[in-house]
N, C-alpha and C positions, 0 to 999 in steps of 0.2 A: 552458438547463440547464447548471448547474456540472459539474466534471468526479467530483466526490464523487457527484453524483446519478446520472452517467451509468454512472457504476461500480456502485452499489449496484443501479440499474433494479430497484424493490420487492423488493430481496432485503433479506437480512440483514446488520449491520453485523459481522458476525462473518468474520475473516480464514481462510481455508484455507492459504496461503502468504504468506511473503512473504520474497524472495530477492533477493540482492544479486550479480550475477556481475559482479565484478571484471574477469574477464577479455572479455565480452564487451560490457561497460562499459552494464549492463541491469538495473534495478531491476523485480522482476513481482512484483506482488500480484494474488494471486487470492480471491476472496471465496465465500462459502457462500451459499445461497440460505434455505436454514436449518438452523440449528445440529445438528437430531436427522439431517441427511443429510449427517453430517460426513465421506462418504467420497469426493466428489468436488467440483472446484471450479463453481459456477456461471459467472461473469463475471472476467475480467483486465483489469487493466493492464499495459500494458509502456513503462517511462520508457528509451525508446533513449538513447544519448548523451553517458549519467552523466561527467562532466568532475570532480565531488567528492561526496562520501556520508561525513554524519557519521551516526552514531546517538548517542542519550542515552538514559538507561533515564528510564522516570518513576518506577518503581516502588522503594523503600527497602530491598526482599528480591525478588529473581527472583520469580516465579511461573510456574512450568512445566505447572501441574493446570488448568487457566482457558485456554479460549478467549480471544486476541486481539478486540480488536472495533476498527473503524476509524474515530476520531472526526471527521475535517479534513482536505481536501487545499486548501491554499494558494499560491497563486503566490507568487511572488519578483520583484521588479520586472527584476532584473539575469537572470532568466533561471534558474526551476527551479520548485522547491515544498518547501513544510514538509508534511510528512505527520506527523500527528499518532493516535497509539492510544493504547490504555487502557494501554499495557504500553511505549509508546516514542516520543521525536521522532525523526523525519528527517531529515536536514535535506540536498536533492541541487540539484545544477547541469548545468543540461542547455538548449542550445539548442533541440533537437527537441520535438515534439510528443507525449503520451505518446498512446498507442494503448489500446484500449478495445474489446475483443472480448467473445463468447461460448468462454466455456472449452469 
């Protein structure tokens, strides 16, 4: 099971969070189980380790009114992942393993 899968476990591709703490160098994305129970996170990741963290928008105008939805978690041969949304790439560097809980 990929780590996209492991994350989603039959929930919904829809983002609840997704945060970047610089300071304790930790990318968490939390995911909704379904969109109408948009007041709590289902399932997290947590990328310990972050060494680099680009974002890029995909989208030509913000859109702030629209759930996120989480299309692609991808490795990096040198060590991280492209995380890909409806609304952004990722693009982080991390030797560590990311972690994969119940919110």
């Amino acid at each position: 099971m990929d780590l996209l899968d492991r994350l989603l476990d039959k929930g919904s591709p829809y983002i609840f969070a997704l945060i970047y703490d610089i300071d304790e160098r930790a990318l968490v994305i939390e995911m909704l189980k379904d969109p109408k129970q948009a007041d709590r996170p289902f399932r997290r990741a947590i990328f310990p380790g972050v060494t680099a963290f680009r974002e890029e928008s995909l989208l030509d105008e913000p859109d702030d009114e629209n759930l996120d939805d989480l299309v692609d978690i991808l490795p990096l041969k040198e060590g991280g992942y492209i995380i890909t949304t409806f609304k952004k790439a990722l693009t982080i560097h991390t030797r560590e393993e990311p972690i994969v809980e119940a919110a």
